[in-house]
C-alpha positions as CSV (number, residue, x, y, z in Angstrom):
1,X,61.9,102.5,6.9
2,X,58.8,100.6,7.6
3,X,58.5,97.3,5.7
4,X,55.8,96.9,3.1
5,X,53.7,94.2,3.0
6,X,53.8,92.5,-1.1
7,X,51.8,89.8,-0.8
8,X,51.3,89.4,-4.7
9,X,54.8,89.5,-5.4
10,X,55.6,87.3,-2.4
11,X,53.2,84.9,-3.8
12,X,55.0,84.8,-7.3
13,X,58.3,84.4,-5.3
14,X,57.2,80.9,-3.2
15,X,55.3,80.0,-6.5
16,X,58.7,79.7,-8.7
17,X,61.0,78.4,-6.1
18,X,58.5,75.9,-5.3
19,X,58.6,74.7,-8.8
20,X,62.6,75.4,-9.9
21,X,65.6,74.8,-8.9
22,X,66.7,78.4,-10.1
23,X,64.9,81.2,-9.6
24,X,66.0,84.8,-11.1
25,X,64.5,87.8,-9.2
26,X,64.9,90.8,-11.2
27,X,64.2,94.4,-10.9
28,X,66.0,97.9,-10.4
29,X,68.6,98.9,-8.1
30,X,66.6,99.2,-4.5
31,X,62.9,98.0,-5.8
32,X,63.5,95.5,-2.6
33,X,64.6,92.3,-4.4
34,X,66.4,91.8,-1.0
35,X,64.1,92.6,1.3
36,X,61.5,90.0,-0.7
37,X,63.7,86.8,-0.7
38,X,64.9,87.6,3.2
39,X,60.8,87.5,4.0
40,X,59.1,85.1,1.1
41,X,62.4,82.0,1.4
42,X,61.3,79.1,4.3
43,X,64.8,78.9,5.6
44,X,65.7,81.4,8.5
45,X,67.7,82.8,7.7
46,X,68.2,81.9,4.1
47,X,72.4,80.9,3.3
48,X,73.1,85.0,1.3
49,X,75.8,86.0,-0.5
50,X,75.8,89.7,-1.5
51,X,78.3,90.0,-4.2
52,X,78.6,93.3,-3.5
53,X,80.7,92.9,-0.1
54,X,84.0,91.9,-0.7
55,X,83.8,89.2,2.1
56,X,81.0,87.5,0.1
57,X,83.0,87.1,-2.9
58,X,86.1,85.4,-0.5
59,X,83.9,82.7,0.6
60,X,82.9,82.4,-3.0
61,X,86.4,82.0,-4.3
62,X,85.4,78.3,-4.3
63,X,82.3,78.2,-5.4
64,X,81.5,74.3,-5.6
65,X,82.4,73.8,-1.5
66,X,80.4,77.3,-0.8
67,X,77.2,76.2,-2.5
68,X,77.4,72.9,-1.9
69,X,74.1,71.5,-1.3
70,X,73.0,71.5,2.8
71,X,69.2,71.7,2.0
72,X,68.5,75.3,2.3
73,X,68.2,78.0,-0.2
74,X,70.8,79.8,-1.4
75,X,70.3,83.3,-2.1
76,X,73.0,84.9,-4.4
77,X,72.6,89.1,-4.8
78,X,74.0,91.3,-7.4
79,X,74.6,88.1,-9.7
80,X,75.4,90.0,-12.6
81,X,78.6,90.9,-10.9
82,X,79.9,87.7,-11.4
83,X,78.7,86.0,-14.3
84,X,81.3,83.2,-14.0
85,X,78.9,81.9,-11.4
86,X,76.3,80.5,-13.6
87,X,78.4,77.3,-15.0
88,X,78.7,76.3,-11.7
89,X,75.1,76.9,-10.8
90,X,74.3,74.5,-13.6
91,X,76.7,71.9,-13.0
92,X,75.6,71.8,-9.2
93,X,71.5,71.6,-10.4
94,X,72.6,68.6,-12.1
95,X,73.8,67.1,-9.8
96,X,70.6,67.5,-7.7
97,X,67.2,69.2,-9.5
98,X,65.9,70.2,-5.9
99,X,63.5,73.0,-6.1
100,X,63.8,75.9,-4.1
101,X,67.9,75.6,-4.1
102,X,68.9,78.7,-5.5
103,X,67.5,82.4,-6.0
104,X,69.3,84.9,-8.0
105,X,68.8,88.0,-7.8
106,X,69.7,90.7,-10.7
107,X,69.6,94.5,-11.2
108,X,69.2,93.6,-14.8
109,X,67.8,91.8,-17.4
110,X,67.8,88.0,-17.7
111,X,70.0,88.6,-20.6
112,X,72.8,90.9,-18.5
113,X,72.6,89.1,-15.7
114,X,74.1,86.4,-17.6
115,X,71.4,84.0,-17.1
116,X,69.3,84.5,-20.5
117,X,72.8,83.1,-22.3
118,X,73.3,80.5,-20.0
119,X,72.7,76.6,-20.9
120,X,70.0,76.9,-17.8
121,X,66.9,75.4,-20.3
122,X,64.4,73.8,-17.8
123,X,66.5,74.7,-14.6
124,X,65.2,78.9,-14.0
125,X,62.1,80.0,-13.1
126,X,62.1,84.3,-14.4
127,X,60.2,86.3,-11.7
128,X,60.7,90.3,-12.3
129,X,59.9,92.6,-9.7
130,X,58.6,96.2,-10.6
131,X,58.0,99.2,-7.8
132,X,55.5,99.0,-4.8
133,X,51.6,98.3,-6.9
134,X,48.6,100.3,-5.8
135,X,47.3,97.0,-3.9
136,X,50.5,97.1,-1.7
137,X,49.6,100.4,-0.7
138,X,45.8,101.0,-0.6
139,X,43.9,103.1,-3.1
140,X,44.3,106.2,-1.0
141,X,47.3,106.7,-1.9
142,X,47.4,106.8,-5.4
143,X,48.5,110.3,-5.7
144,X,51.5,109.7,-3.6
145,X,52.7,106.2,-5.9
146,X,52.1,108.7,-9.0
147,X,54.1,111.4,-7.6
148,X,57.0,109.8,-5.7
149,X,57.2,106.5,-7.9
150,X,56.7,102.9,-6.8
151,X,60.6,102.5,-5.3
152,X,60.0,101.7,-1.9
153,X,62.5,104.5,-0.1
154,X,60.7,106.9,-1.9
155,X,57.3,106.5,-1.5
156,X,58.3,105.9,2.3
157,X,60.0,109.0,3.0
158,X,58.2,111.3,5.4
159,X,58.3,114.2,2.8
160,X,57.7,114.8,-0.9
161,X,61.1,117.1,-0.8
162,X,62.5,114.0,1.4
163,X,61.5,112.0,-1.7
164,X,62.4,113.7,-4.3
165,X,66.2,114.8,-2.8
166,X,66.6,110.6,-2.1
167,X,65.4,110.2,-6.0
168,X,68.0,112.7,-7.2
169,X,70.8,111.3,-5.6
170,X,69.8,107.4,-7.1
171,X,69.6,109.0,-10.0
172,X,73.3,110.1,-9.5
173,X,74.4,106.9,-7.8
174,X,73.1,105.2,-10.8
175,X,74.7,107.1,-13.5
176,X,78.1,107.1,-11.8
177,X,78.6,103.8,-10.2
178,X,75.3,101.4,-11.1
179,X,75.7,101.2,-14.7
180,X,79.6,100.9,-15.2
181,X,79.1,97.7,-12.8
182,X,76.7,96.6,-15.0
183,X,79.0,96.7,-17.7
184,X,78.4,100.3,-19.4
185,X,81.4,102.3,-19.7
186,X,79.7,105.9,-20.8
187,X,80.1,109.1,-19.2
188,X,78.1,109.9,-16.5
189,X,77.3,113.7,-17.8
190,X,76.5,112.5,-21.3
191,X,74.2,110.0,-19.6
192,X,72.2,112.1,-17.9
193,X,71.5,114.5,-20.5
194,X,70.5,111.5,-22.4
195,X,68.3,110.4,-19.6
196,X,66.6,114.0,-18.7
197,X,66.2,114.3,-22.4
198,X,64.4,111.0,-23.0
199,X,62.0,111.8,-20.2
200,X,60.8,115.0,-22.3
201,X,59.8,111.9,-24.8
202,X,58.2,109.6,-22.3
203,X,55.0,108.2,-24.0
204,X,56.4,109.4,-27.2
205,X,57.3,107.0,-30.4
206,X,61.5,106.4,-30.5
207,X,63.0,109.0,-32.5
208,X,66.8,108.5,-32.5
209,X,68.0,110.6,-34.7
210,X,65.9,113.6,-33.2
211,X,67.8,112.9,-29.8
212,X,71.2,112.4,-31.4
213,X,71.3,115.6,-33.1
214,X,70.2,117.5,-29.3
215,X,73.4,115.6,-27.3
216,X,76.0,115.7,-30.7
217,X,76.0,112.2,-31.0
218,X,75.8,109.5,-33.6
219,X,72.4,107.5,-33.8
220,X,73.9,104.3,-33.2
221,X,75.2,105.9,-29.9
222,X,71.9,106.7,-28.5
223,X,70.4,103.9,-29.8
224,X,73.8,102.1,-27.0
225,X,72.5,104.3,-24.5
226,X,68.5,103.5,-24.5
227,X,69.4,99.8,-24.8
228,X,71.6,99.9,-21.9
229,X,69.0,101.7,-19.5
230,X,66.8,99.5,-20.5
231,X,68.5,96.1,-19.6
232,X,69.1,98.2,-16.2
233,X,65.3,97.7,-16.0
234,X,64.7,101.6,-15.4
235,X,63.3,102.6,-19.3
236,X,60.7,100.4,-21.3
237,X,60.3,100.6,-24.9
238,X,56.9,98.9,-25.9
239,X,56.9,96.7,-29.2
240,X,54.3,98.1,-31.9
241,X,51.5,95.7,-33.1
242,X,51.4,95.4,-36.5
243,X,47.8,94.5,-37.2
244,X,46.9,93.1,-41.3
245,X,45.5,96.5,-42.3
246,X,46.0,98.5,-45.6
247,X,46.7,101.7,-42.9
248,X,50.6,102.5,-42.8
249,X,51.6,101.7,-39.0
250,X,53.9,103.3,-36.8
251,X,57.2,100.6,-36.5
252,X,59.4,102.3,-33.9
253,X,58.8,101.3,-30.1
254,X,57.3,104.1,-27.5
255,X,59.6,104.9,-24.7
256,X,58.3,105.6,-21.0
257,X,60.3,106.1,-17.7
258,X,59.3,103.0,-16.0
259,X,59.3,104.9,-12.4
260,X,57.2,107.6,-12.3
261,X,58.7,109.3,-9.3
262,X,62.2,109.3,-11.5
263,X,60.6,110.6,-14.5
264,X,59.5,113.3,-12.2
265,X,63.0,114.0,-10.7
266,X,64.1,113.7,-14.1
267,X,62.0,116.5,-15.5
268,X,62.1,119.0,-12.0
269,X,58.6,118.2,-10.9
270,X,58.8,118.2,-7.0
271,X,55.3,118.1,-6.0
272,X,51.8,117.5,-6.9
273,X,50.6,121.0,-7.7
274,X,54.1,120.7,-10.0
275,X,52.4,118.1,-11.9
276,X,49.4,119.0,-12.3
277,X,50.6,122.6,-13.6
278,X,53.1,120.5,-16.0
279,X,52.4,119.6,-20.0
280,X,53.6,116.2,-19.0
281,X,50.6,115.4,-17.5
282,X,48.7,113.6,-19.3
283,X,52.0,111.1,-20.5
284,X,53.0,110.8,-16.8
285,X,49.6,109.7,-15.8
286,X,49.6,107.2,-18.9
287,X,53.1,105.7,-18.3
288,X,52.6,104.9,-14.0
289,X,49.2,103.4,-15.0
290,X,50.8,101.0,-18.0
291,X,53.4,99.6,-15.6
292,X,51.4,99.3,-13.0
293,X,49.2,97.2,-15.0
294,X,51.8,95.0,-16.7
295,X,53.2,94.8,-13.1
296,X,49.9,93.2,-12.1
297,X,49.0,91.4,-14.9
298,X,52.7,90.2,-16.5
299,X,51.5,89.7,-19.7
300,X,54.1,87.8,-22.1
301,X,54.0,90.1,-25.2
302,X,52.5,93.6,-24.3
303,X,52.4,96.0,-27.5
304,X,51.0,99.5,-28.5
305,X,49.3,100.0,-32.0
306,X,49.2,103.3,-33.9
307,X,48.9,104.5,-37.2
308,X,50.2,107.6,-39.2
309,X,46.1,108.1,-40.2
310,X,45.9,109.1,-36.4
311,X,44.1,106.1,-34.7
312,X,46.2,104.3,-31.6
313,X,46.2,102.3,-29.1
314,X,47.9,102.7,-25.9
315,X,48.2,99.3,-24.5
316,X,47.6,95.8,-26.5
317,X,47.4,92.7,-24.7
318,X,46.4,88.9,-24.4
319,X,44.7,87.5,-21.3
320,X,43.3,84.3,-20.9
321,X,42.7,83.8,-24.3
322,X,41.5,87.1,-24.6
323,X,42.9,90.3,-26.9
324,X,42.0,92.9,-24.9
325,X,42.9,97.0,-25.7
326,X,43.4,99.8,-23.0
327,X,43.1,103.6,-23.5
328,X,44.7,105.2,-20.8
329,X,43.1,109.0,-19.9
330,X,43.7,111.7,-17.3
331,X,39.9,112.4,-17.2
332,X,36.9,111.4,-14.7
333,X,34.7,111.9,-18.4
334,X,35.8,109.7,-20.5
335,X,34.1,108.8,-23.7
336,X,34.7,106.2,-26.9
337,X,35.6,107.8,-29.8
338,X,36.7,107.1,-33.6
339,X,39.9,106.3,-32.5
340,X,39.4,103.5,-30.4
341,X,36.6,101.9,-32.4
342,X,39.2,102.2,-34.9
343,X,41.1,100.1,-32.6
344,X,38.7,97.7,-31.4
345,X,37.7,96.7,-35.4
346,X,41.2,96.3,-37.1
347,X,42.5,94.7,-33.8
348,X,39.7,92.6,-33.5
349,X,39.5,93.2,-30.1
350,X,37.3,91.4,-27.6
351,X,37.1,94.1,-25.6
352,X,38.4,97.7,-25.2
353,X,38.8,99.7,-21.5
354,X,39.3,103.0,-20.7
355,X,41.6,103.3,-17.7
356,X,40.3,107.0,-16.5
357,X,40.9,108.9,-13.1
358,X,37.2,108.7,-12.0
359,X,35.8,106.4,-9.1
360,X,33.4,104.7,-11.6
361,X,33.6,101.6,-13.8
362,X,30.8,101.7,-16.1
363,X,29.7,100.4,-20.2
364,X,30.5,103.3,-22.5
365,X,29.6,100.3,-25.7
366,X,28.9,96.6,-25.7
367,X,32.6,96.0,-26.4
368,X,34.3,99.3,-24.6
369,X,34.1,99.6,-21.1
370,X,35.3,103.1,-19.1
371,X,37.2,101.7,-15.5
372,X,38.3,103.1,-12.8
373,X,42.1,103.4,-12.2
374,X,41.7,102.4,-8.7
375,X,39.5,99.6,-9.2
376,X,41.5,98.4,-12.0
377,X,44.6,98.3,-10.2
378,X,43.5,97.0,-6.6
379,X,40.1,95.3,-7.4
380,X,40.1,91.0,-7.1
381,X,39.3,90.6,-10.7
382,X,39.2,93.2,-12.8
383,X,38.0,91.4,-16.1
384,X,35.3,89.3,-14.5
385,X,32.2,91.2,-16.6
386,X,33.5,89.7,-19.7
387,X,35.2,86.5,-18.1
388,X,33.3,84.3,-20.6
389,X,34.3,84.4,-24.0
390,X,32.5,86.9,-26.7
391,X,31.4,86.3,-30.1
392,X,34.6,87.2,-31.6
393,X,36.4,85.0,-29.5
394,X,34.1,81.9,-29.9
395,X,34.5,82.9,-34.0
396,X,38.3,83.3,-33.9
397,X,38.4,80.1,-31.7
398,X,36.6,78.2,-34.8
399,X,38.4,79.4,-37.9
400,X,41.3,77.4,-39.4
């Protein structure tokens, strides 16, 4: 497979080991966690322990003489597989606070990995790494990231049915052997019908009970099984805002896919003129271009906002300062309506976009402006027409 240039995320990578003596690079099984360190670490070749080869875990069967200090950086893969490690990690920072000495990397989250626990305060540098962005890739291809998703063996292979045949069997792999390592101990069967079932509801509010009565289990046991897929990084459930309005708001968190290509495996959709023939349109569209976003941007508390009245928001976040709102549309005409006015008054928004499918970025109001997907997602700043700070901003900026 030809390699992929990630500049951004490269960047990132030097950025944080620069700066920490830990650094924990997580993402999904095969977004190229691997491939990243091997290229973005100085040393050549970095010290690597895979803790997924059985010779690995040998030379780590002392772990104080194998990561002794030597002045390189130590790259340890599939950590979660031996949480034990991390006392020792700590101990050994102590004993010398040099940046850049070891990178972990993790199939999960901070939290399963075994690093979120850890006494590590002031020691870890958290750097998460999502699928192949739009900028890796060039705008041309947008179709193709959509379609296949943003995991670099499949957007690389020569086919769409190449693709979609090396999704299904991750999909597989995953279910049977990735999340019992990870700790999970649930059938593989009753998985994936919990799986295929939740992407009929990506983009959809979290209805538990709904999906517990379609598998015949308890609530409590789906709500085990969403949790779990998403510390494996693969689901996102997206907080609600709860703005101070008198409007009743929706409470429960909205659930996407986080790879579009898998939601697409997921849900039989094998190629484009699939899609585009598929009521899942419009929420497939919406979910690649919200992680794609919060891939780019990494914003610390992303949130949706809706009400029962009607009026939503897709995608709520904060950016230099700056509360900003996004309305995510499979359309090359998109237009404000009630809704999002709705949004941009009781959010107090600085600013509203429309992320739409058209080649255009242009004012729709003074505080809602439609955008181009493309330009969004591979231009050099995206928010520079309203860089400096609005009215709203300069008033909430002066009030106690």
């Amino acid at each position: 497979m030809p390699l992929i240039d990630r500049p951004l995320d490269a960047q990132k990578l030097r950025e944080a080991i620069s700066r920490s003596p830990v650094t924990l690079l997580t993402g999904p099984r095969q977004a190229g966690k691997s491939t990243l360190a091997r290229q973005t670490i100085a040393s050549s070749p970095p010290a690597f322990f895979d803790l997924e080869d059985h010779r690995d875990l040998a030379r780590l069967a002392e772990p104080t003489l194998a990561l002794r200090d030597t002045g390189e950086s130590i790259v340890i893969d599939e950590a979660q597989r031996m949480p034990e490690l991390f006392p020792v990690l700590r101990v050994l920072v102590d004993e010398n606070r040099r940046p850049g000495r070891f990178v972990v990397l993790g199939s999960a989250s901070p939290d399963l990995t075994g690093l979120g626990s850890e006494s590590l305060a002031g020691r870890v540098t958290f750097v998460e790494l999502g699928g192949l962005r739009l900028s890796d890739i060039g705008a041309q291809r947008l179709d193709d990231l959509w379609l296949r998703g943003g995991l670099p063996e499949s957007l690389a292979a020569p086919t769409n049915e190449a693709s979609n045949r090396w999704r299904c069997d991750y999909i597989s792999t995953f279910l049977e052997r990735d999340l019992a390592n990870l700790g999970f101990r649930f059938p593989a069967t009753t998985m994936r019908r919990f799986w295929t079932m939740l992407a009929h509801f990506h983009g959809q509010t979290w209805n538990g009970a709904r999906i517990a009565r379609s598998i015949d289990v308890s609530e409590s046991t789906v709500r085990r099984y969403i949790d779990a897929l998403t510390d494996a990084l693969v689901v996102r459930q997206l907080p609600p805002w709860f703005a101070n309005v008198s409007k009743r708001q929706v409470k429960s968190p909205r659930v996407y896919i986080r790879d579009s290509g898998l939601l697409h495996s997921l849900l039989g959709i094998a190629a484009m003129v699939d899609l585009e023939r598929s009521p899942m349109l419009g929420t497939s569209w919406e979910g690649m271009i919200l992680e794609q976003l919060l891939t780019r941007l990494a914003p610390a508390h992303p949130s949706y906002w809706s009400t029962h009245g009607g009026a939503e928001l897709d995608l709520r976040l904060e950016i230099d300062g700056q509360v900003l709102g996004f309305e995510i549309k499979r359309t090359t005409r998109p237009s404000a309506s009630k809704s999002m006015h709705s949004a941009l008054t009781d959010l107090d928004l600085d600013h509203l976009f429309v992320v739409h499918a058209g080649p255009h970025t242009f004012p729709l109001t003074d505080h809602i402006t439609a955008v181009s997907a493309t330009q969004l997602l591979t231009g050099h700043d995206p928010f520079a027409s309203i860089r400096q700070p609005s009215d709203r901003l300069v008033d909430r900026q002066r009030s106690p």
